[in-house]
N, C-alpha and C positions, 0 to 999 in steps of 0.2 A: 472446612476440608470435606469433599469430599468421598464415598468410598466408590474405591475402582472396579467399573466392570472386569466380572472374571471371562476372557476371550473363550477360553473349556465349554462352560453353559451355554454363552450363545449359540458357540460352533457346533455343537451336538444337538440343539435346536433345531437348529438350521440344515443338519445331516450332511453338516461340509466332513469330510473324511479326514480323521484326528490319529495321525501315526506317533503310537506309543513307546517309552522303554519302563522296565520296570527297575527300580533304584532300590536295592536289599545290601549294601555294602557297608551301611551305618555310616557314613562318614561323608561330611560337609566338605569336605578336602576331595574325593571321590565324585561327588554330586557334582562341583565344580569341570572336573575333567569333561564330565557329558552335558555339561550345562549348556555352553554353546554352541553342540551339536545340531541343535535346531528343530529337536523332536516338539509336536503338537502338545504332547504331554507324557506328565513320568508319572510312576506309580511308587511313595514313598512308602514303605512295606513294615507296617510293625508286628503283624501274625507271624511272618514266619523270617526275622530277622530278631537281631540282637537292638534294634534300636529304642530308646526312650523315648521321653520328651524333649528335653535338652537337645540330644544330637536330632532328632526332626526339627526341632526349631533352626539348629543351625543349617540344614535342607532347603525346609521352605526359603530363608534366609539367600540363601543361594538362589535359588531359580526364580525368586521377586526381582532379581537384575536382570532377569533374561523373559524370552516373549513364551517361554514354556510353564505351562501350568502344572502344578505339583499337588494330585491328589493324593490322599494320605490313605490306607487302610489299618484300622483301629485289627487288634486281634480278637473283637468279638462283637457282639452290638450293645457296647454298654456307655448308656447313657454319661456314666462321668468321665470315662474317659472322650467322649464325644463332647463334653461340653470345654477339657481343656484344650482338646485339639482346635475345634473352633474357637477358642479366646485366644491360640497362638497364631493364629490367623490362617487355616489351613483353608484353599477357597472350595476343594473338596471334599467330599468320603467315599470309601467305596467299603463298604458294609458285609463281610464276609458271611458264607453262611447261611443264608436267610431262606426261611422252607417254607414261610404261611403267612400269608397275609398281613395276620396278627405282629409276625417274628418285624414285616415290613412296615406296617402303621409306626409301630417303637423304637423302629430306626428312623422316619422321618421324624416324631417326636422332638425324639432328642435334638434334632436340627433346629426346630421353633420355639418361641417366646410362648409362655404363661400370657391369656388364659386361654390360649389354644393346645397349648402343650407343655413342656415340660422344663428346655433349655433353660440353666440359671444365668440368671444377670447380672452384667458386671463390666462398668462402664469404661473402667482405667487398663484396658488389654492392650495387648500388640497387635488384635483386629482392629480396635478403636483408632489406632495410633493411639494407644494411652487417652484416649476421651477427647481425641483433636475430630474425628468423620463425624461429623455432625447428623447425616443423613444415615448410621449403621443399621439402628434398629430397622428404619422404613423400607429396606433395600438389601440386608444379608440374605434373607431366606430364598430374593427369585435370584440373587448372584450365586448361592453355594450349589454346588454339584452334591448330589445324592445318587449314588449307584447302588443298587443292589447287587451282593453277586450269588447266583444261582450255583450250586454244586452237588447235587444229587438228584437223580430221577425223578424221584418226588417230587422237587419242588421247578424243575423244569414242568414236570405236568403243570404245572398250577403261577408260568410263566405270565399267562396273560391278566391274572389276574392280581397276580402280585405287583406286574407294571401298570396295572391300573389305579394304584392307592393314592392319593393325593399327593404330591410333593415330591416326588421319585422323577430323578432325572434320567434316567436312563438302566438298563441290566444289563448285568454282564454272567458270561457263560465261563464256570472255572472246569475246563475242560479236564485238568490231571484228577481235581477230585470225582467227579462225573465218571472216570475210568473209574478209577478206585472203587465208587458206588458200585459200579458192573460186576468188578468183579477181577478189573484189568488193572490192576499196580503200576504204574510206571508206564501206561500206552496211552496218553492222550491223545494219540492220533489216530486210534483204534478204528476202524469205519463204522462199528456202533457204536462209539460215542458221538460222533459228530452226525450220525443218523438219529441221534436225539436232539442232538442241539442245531443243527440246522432246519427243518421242522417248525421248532420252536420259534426260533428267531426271526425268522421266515413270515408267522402270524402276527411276532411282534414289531416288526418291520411295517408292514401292510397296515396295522395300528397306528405306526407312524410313532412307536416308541425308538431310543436310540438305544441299540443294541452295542456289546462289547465285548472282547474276550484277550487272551494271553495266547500268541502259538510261537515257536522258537525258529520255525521256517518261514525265511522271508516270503517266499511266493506265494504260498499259504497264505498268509498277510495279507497279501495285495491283493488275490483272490476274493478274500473274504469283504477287503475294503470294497473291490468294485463289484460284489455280487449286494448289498445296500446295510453290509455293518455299519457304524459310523465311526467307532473308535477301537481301535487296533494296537494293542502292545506286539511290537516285534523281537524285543530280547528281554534280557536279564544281565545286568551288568556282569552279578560273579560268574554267569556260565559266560560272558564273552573275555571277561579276564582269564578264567581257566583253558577257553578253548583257544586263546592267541597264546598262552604261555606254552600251552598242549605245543602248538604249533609249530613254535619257534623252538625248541628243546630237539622235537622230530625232525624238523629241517636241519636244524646243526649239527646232529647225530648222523644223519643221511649223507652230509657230507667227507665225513670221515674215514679214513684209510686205515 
């Protein structure tokens, strides 16, 4: 048997334009509902969610039936939980945090086999099929997605050089923390925040790195897609479940005598 090209790495390769949602609901039952939505890719969120391993396992579990890829964000860049994440088969990561080169080199790491780096071994996973992919070892590291994501001034200055480190698939801009870095709580649409991060993305583009980011306004989105982002998260599940219940509560009240 063997293992499946991940469609994600290719396509951000290739700077084909990967429209995102971000999946924080914790629940395989939930995942399902946007499963065959049709998005390019979701982002399964363990920093700033309640989820484990267990309920991601049952995630990725979900969107392995459908053509949507399901990157995972670890809540830190640490090596063990990166090695169980990839033994439950996640075919990406997206690296929260990450300010120096060094912070980056340790995240790719964790990605790769001894004695280049540091990833433990271990043949019988649900990456493996349980020891069935014959070809894993030769072929996980140019199929996994490695994003870094960028959230502070700081380490935007030092964007290009953090997409430079070997093995990094692509950066991403966390524009709500980037406010916060400013100074601005709660404004990631601020015009200097994204007077940093556009800039930035801008040189890493021209690089011919694939850039990424999170905004909750669709046009925004599509803006950023056709101006040469490559991967684009356009929601948040719970802010579109709160904002339809929002909705519907207002409308039915509106109607009322």
């Amino acid at each position: 048997m063997k293992l499946a090209a991940n469609p994600f790495t290719r396509a951000i390769r290739e700077k084909k334009k990967q429209i995102g949602l971000w999946i924080s609901l914790s629940s395989n039952f939930a995942a399902e509902v946007v499963a065959s939505s049709g998005y390019d890719w979701v982002l399964v969120d363990i920093e700033h969610s309640p989820n484990d391993f267990f309920s991601v396992l049952g995630q990725l579990q979900v969107f392995a039936a459908t053509k949507t890829t399901a990157i995972v964000r670890p809540d830190w860049n640490d090596p063990v939980q990166v090695k169980r994440l990839l033994d439950l088969g996640a075919p990406g990561l997206l690296f929260p945090m990450i300010q120096t080169v060094e912070e980056a080199e340790k995240a790719v790491a964790s990605t790769r086999y001894p004695p280049r780096a540091i990833r433990g071994v271990s043949g019988g996973t649900r990456a493996t099929k349980f020891g069935r992919v014959t070809d894993y070892v030769d072929r996980v590291e140019d199929e996994t997605t490695v994003i870094l994501q960028l959230e502070t001034a700081a380490a935007v200055g030092r964007a290009e050089e953090i997409a430079a480190v070997d093995g990094v698939s692509g950066i991403f801009f966390g524009p709500a923390d980037i406010a916060a870095d400013l100074g601005k709580v709660g404004k990631p649409m601020d015009p200097e925040v994204w007077g940093i991060i556009k800039p930035a993305a801008k040189k890493l583009i021209e690089m011919g790195v694939p850039v990424g980011t999170l905004v909750l306004d669709p046009k925004f989105a599509a803006e950023l897609l056709n101006d040469g982002f490559t991967f684009v998260a356009c929601g948040v599940d719970t802010s579109l479940l709160a904002n339809a219940a929002d909705d519907l509560l207002a409308q039915v009240q509106g109607e009322l005598s």
